[in-house]
DSSP file (Angstrom, degrees, kcal/mol; ACC not computed):
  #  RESIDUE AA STRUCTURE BP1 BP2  ACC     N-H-->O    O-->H-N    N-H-->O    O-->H-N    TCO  KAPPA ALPHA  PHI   PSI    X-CA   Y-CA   Z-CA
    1    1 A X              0   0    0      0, 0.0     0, 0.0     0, 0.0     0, 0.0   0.000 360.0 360.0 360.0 137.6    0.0    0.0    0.0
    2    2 A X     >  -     0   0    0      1,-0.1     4,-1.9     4,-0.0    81,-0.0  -0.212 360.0-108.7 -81.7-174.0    1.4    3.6   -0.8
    3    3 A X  H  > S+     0   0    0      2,-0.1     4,-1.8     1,-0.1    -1,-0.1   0.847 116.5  59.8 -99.7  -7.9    0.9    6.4    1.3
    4    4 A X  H  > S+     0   0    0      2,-0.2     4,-1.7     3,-0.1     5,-0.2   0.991 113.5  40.0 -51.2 -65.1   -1.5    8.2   -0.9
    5    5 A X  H >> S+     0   0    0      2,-0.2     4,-2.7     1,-0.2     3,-1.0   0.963 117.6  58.3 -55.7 -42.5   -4.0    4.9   -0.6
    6    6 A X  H 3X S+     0   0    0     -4,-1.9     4,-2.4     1,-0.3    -2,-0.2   0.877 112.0  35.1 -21.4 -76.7   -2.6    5.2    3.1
    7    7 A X  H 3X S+     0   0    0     -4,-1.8     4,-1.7     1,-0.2    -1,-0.3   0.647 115.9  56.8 -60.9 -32.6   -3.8    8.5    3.4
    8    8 A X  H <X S+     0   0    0     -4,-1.7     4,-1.0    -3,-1.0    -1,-0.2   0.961 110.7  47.1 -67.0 -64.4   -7.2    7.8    1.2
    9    9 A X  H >X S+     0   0    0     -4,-2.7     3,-2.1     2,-0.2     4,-0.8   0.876 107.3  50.8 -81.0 -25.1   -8.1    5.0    3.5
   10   10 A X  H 3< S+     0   0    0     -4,-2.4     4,-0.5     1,-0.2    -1,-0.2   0.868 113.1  49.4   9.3 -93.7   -7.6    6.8    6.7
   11   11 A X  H 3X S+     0   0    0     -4,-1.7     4,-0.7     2,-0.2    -2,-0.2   0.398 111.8  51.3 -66.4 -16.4   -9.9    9.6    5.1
   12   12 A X  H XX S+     0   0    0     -3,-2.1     3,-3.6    -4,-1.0     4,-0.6   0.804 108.5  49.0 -97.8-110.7  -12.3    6.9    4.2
   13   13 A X  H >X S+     0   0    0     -4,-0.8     3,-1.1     1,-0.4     4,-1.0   0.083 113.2  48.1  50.2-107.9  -12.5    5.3    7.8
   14   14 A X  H 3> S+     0   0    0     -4,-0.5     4,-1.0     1,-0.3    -1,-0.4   0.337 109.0  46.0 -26.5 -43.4  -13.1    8.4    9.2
   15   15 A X  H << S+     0   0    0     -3,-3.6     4,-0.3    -4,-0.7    -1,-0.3   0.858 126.9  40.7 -95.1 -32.7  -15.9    9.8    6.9
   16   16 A X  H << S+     0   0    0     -3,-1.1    -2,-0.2    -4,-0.6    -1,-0.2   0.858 134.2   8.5 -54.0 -40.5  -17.3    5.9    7.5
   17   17 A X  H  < S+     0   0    0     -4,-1.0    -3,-0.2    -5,-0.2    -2,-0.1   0.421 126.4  47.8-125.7 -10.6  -16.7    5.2   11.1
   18   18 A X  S  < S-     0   0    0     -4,-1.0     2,-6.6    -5,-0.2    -4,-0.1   0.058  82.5-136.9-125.1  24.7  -15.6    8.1   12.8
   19   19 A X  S    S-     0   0    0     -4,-0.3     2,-0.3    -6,-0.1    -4,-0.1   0.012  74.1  -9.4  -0.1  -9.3  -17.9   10.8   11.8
   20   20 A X  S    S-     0   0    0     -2,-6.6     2,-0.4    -6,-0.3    -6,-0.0  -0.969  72.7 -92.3 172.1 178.1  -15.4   13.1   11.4
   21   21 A X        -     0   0    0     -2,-0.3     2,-0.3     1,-0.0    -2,-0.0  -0.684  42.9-125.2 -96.9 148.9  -12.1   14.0   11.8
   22   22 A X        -     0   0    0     -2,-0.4     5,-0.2     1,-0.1     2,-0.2  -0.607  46.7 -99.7 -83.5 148.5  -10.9   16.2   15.6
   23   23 A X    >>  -     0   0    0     -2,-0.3     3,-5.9     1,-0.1     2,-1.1  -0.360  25.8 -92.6-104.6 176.4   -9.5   18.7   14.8
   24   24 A X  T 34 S+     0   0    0      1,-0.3    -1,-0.1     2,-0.2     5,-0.1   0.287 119.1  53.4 -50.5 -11.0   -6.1   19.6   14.6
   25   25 A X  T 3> S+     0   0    0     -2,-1.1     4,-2.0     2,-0.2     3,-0.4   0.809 115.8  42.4 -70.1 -38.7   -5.7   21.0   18.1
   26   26 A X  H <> S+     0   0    0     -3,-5.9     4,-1.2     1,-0.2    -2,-0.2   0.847 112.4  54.8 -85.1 -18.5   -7.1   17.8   19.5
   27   27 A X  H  < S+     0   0    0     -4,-0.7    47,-0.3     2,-0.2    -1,-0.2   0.415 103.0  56.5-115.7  30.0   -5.1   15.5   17.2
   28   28 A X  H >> S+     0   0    0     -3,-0.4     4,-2.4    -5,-0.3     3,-1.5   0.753 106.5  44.1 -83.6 -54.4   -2.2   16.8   18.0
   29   29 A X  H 3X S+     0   0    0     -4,-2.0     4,-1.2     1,-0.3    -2,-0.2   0.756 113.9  50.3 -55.7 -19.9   -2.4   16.2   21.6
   30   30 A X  H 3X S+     0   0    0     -4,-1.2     4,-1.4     2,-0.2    -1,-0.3   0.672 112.1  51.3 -94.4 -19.4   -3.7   12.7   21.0
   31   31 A X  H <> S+     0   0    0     -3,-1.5     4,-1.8    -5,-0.1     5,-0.3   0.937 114.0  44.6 -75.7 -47.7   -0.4   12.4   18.4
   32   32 A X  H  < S+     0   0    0     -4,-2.4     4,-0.4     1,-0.2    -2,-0.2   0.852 113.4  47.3 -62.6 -26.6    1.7   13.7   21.3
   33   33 A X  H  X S+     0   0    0     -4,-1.2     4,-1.4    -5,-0.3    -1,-0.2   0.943 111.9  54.6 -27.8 -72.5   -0.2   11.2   23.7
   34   34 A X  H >X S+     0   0    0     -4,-1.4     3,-8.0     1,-0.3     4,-2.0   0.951 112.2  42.3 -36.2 -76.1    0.4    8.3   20.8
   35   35 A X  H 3X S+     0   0    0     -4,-1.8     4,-1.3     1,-0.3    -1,-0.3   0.569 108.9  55.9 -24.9 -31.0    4.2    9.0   20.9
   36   36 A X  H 3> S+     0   0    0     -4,-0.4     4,-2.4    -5,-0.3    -1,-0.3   0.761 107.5  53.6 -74.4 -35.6    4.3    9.2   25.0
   37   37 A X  H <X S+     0   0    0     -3,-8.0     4,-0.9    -4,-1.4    -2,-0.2   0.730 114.5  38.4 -87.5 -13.1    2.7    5.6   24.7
   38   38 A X  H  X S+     0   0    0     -4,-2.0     4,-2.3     2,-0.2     5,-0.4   0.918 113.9  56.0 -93.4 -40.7    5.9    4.2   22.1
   39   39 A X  H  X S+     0   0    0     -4,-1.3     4,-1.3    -5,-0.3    -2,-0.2   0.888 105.6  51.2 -51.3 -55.2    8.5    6.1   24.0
   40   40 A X  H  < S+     0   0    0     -4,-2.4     5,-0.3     2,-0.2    -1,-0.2   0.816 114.4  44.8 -51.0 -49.9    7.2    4.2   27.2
   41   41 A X  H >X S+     0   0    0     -4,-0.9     3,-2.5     2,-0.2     4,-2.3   0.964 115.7  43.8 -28.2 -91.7    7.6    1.1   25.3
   42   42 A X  H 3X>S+     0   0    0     -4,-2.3     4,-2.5     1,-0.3     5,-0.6   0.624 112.3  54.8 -34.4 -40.8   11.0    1.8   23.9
   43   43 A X  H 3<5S+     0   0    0     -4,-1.3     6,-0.9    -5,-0.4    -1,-0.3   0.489 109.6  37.8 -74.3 -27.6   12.0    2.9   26.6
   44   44 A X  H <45S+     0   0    0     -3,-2.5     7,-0.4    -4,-0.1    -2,-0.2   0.410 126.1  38.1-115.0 -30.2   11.4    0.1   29.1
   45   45 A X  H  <5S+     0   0    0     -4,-2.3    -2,-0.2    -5,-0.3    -3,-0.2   0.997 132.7  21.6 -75.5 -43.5   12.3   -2.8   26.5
   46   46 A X  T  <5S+     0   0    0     -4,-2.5    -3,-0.2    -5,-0.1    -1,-0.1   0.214 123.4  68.3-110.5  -5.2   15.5   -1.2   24.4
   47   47 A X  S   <S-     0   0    0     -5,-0.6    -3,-0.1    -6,-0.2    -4,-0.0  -0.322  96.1 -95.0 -98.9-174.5   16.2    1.1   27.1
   48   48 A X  S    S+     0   0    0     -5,-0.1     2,-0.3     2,-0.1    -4,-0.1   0.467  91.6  85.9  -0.1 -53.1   17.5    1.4   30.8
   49   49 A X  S    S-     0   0    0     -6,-0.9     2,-0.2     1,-0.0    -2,-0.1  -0.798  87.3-117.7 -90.6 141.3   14.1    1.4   33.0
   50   50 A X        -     0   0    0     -2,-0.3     2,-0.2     1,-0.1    -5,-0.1  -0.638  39.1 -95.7 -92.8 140.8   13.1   -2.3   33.5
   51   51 A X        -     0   0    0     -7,-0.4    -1,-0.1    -2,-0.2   -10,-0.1  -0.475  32.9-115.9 -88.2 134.0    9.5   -3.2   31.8
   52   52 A X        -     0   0    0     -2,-0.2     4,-0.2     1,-0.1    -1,-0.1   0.192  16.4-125.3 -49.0 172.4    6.5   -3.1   33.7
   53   53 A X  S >  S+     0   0    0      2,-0.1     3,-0.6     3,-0.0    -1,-0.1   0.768 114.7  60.7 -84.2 -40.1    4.8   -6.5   34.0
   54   54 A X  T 3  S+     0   0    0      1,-0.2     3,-0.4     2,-0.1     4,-0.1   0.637 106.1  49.1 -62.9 -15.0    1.7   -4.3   32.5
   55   55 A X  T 3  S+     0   0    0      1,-0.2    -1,-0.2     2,-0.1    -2,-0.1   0.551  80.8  85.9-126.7  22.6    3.7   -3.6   29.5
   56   56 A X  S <  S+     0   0    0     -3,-0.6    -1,-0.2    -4,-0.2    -2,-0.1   0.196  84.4  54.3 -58.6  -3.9    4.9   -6.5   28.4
   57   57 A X  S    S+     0   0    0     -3,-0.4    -1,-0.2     2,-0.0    -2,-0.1   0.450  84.7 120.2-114.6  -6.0    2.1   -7.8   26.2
   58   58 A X        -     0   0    0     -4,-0.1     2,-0.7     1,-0.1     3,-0.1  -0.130  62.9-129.9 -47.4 159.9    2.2   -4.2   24.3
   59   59 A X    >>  -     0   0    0      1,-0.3     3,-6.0     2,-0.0     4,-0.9  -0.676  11.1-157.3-139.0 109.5    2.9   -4.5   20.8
   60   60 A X  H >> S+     0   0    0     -2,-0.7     3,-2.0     1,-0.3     4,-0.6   0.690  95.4  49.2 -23.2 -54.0    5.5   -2.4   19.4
   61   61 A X  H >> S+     0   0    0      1,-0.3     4,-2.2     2,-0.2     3,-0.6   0.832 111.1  45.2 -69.9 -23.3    4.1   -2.6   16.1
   62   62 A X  H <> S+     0   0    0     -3,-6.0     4,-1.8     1,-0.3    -1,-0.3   0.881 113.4  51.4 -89.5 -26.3    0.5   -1.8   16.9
   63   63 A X  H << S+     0   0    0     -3,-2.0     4,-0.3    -4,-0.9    -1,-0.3   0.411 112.5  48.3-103.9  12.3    1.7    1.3   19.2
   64   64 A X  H <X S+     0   0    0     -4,-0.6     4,-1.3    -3,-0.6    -2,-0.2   0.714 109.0  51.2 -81.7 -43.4    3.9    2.5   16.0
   65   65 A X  H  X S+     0   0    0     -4,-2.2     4,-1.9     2,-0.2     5,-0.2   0.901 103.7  63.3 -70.5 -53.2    0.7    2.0   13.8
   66   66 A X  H >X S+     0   0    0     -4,-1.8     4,-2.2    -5,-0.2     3,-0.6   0.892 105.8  42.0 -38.5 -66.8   -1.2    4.3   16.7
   67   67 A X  H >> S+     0   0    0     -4,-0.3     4,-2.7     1,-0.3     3,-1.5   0.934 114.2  51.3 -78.5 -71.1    1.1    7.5   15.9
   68   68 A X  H 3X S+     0   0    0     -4,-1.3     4,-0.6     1,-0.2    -1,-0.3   0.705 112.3  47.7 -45.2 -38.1    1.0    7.1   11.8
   69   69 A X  H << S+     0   0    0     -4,-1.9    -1,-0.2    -3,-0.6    -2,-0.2   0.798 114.9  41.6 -39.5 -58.2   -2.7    6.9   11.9
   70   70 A X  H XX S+     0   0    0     -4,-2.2     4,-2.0    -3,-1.5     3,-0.5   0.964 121.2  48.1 -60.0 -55.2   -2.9   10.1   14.3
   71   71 A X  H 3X S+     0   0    0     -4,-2.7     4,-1.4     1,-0.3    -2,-0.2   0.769 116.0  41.2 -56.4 -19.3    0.1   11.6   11.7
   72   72 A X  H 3X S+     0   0    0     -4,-0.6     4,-0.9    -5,-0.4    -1,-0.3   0.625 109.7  59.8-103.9 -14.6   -2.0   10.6    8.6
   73   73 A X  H <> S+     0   0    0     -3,-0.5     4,-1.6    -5,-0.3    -2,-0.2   0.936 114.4  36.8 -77.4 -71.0   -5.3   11.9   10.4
   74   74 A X  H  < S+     0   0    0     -4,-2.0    -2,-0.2   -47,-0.3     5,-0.2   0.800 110.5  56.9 -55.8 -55.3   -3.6   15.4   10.7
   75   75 A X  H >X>S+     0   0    0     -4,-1.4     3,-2.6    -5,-0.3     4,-1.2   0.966 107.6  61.3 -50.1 -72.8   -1.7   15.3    7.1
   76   76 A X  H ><5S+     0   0    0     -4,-0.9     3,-1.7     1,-0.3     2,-0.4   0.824 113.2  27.7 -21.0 -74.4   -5.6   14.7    5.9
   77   77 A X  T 3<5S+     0   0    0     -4,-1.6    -1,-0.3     1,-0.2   -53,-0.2   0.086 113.6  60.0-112.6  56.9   -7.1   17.6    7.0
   78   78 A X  T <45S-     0   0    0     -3,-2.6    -1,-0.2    -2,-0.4    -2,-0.2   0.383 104.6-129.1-118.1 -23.2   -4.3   19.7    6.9
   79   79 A X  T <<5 +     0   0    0     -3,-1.7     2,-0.3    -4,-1.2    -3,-0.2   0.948  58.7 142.8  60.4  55.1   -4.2   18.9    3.1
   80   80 A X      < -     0   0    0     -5,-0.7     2,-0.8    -6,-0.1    -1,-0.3  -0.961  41.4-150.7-118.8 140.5   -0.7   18.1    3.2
   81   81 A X     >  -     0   0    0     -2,-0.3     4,-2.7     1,-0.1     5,-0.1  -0.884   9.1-163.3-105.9 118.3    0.3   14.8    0.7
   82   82 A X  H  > S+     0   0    0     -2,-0.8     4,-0.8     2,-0.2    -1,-0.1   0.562  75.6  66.5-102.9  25.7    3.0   13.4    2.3
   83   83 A X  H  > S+     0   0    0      2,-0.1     4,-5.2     3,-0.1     5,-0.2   0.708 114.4  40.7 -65.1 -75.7    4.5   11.2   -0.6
   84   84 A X  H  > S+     0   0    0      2,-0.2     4,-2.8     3,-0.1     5,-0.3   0.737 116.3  43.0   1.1 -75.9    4.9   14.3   -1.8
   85   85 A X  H  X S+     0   0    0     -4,-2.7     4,-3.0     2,-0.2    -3,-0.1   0.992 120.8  52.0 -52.5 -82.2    6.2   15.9    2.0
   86   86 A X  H  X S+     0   0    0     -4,-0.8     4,-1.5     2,-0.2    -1,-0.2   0.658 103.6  54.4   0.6 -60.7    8.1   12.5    2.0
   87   87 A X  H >X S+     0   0    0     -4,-5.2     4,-1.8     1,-0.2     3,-0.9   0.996 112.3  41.3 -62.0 -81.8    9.7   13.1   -1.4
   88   88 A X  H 3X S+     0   0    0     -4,-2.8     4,-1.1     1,-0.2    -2,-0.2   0.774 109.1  57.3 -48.1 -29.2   11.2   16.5   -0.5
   89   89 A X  H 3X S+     0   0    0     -4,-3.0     4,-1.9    -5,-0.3    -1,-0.2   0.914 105.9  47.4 -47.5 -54.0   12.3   15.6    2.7
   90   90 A X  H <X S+     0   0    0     -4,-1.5     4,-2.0    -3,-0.9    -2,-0.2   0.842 116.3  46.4 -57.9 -48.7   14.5   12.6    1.4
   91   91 A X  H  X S+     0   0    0     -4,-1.8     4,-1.2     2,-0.2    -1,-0.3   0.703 110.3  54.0 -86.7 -20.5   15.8   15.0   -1.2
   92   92 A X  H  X S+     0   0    0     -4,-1.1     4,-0.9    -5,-0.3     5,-0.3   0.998 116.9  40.4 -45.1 -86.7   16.3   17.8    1.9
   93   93 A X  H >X>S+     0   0    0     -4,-1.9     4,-1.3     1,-0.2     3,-0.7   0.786 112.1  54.6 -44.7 -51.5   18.4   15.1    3.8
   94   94 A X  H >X5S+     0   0    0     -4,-2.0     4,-2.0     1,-0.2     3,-0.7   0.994 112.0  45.2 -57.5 -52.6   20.4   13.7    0.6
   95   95 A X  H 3<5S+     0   0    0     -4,-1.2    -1,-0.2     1,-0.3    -2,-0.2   0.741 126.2  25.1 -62.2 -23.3   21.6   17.0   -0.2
   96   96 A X  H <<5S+     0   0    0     -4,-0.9    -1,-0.3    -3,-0.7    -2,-0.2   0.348 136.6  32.1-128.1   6.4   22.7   18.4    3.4
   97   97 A X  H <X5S+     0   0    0     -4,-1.3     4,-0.7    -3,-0.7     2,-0.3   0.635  78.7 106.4-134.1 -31.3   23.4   14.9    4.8
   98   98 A X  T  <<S+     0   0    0     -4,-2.0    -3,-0.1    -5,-0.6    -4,-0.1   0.277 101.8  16.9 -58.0  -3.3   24.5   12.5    2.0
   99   99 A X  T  > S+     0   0    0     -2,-0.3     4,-1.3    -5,-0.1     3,-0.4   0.324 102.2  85.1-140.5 -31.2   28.0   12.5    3.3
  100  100 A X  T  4 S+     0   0    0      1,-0.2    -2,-0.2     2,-0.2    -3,-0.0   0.682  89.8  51.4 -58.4 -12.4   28.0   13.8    6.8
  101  101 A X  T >< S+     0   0    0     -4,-0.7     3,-1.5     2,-0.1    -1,-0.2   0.776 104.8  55.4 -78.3 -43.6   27.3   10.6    8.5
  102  102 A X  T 34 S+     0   0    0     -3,-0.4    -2,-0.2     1,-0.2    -1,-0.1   0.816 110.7  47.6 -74.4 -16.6   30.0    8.6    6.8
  103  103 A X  T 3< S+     0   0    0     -4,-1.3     2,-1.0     1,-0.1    -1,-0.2   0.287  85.4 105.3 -99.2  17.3   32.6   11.2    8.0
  104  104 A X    <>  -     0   0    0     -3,-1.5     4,-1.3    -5,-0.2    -1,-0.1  -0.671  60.9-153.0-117.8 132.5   31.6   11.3   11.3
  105  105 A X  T  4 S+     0   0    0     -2,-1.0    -1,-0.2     1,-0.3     3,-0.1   0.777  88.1  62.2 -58.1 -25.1   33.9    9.4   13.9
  106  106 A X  T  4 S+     0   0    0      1,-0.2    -1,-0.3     2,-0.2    -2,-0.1   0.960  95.5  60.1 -71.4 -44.2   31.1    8.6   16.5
  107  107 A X  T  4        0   0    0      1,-0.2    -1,-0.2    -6,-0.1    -2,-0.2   0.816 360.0 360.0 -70.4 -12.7   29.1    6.5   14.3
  108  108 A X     <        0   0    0     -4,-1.3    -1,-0.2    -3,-0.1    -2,-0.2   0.751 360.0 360.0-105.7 360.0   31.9    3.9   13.6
């Protein structure tokens, strides 16, 4: 699936099941929310802080899924296409980046 269909079935979902979209004030906080809930995750599995007993059946992938959903709800009625966003970004990063990582002493 691309992310244009991404973003199409979202917006489908929404006008189907969700009656509408919240708006952007509220699905941001509910993105920052998402993010708090992967961080927690990450955090306790790949990290330092020892994992809760309660969050051990979480599932990375499903609390990753959470935050694109939120991210693709906001790109949606923001009107932003983010292949597009995507596209220029990559080429942002190739251009100011495409060599600075290989020269840099920490990363090897």
């Amino acid at each position: 699936m691309t992310i244009q269909q991404t973003q199409a079935e979202v917006d489908q979902w929404i006008k189907t099941h969700g009656v509408r979209y919240f708006n952007e004030l509220t699905n941001m906080a509910i993105l920052t929310e998402e993010v708090g809930e992967l961080a927690r995750i990450i955090a306790r599995r790949y990290g330092e802080q020892s994992e809760k007993e309660s969050d051990k059946n979480k599932n990375l992938g499903d609390e990753m899924a959470d935050v694109l959903w939120v991210l693709i709800c906001l790109a949606n009625q923001t009107g932003v296409d983010l292949t597009e966003a995507f596209n220029k970004n990559m080429e942002k990063k190739t251009a100011r980046d495409g060599e600075r990582h290989k020269h840099n002493p920490k990363l090897k």
